[in-house]
N, C-alpha and C positions, 0 to 999 in steps of 0.2 A: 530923779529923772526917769520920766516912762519910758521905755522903748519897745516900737512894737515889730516884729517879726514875719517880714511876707514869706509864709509856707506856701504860696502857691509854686515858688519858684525850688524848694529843695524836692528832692527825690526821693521817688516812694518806699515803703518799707519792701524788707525783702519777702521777694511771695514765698510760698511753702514751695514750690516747684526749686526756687534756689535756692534755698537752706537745705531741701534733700541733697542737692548734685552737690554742694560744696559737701555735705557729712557722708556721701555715699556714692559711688562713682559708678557703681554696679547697679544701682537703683534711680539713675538719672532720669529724671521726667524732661533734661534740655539736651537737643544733638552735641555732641561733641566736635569742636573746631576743624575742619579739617586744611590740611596743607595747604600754604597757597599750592596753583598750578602756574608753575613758571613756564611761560612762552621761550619757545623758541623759533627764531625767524620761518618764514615760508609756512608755519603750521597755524594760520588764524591770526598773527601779531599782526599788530599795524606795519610793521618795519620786516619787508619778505625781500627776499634773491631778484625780486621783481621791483625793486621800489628806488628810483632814482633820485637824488639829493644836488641840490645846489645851495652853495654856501657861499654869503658874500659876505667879506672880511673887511668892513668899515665901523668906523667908531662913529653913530650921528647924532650923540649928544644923548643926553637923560630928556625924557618925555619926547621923544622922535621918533618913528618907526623907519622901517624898509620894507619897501614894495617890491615885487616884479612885473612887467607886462612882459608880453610878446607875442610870438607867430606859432602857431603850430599848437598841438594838444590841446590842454586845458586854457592857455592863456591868450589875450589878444591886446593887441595897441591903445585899447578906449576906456580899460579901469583895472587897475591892478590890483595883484591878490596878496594879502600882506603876509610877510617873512615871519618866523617865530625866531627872537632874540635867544639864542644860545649862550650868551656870555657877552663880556663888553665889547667886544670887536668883531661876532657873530651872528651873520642871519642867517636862519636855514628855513628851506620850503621844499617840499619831497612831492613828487608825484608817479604814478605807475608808469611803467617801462613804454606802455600803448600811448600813454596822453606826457614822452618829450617834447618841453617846444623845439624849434626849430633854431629860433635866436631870440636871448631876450636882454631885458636891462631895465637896471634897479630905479628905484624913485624914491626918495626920502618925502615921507607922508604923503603919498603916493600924487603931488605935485613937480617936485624938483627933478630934473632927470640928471644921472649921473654924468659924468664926464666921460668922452672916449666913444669909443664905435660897440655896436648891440655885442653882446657876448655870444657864442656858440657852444651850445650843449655837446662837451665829448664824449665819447663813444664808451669813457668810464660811468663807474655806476654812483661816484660823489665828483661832482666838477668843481672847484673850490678857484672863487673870483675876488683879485683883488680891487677895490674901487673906491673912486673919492669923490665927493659934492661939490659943488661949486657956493665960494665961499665959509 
């Protein structure tokens, strides 16, 4: 039985630049790795002393999201901005301390509106909502 061998798809040989740095570390022709730089809050991270979180604590099922709309900042009544799932019973959606809404509320697949009267953003800097679907 023939069999034939796609080499398009294996990986090159190693160049002379890499065979020096593995035998010679003093005579490296490639930079050396450096450290990651670990973020810390307020200094460039996505996640600063300025950055408000709301967490809605609903389970809506495998292939369903959560939405929020509301008043105020970033958000409005007419299309909602969707939640990043944090775990099975977690939605969270963060925005700067300037752009709090005012009052908001969830939507599962940014059709269904939740049950209950709009939520209000507290004066804390994670407001954590419990909430449930109808049906």
């Amino acid at each position: 039985m023939n069999t034939t061998i796609d080499t398009s798809t294996l990986s090159p040989a190693p160049t002379e630049a890499l065979v020096r740095r593995k035998s010679s570390k003093k005579n490296s022709l490639l930079p050396t790795p450096k450290k990651p730089n670990l973020e810390k809050p307020g200094l460039g991270s996505a996640i600063s002393d300025r950055t408000r979180i709301i967490v809605a604590k609903v389970n809506v099922g495998w292939g369903n999201s959560v939405y929020i709309r509301g008043e105020g900042g970033c958000l409005n009544w007419d299309l909602g901005m969707p939640m990043m799932c944090s775990g099975n019973d977690r939605w969270v959606w963060c925005c700067h301390a300037e752009e709090v809404p005012r009052q908001f509320k969830f939507l599962r697949n940014d059709q269904d509106w939740a049950l209950g009267d709009n939520q209000i953003m507290s004066g804390a800097d994670i407001t954590i909502c419990d909430t449930t679907f109808p049906g």
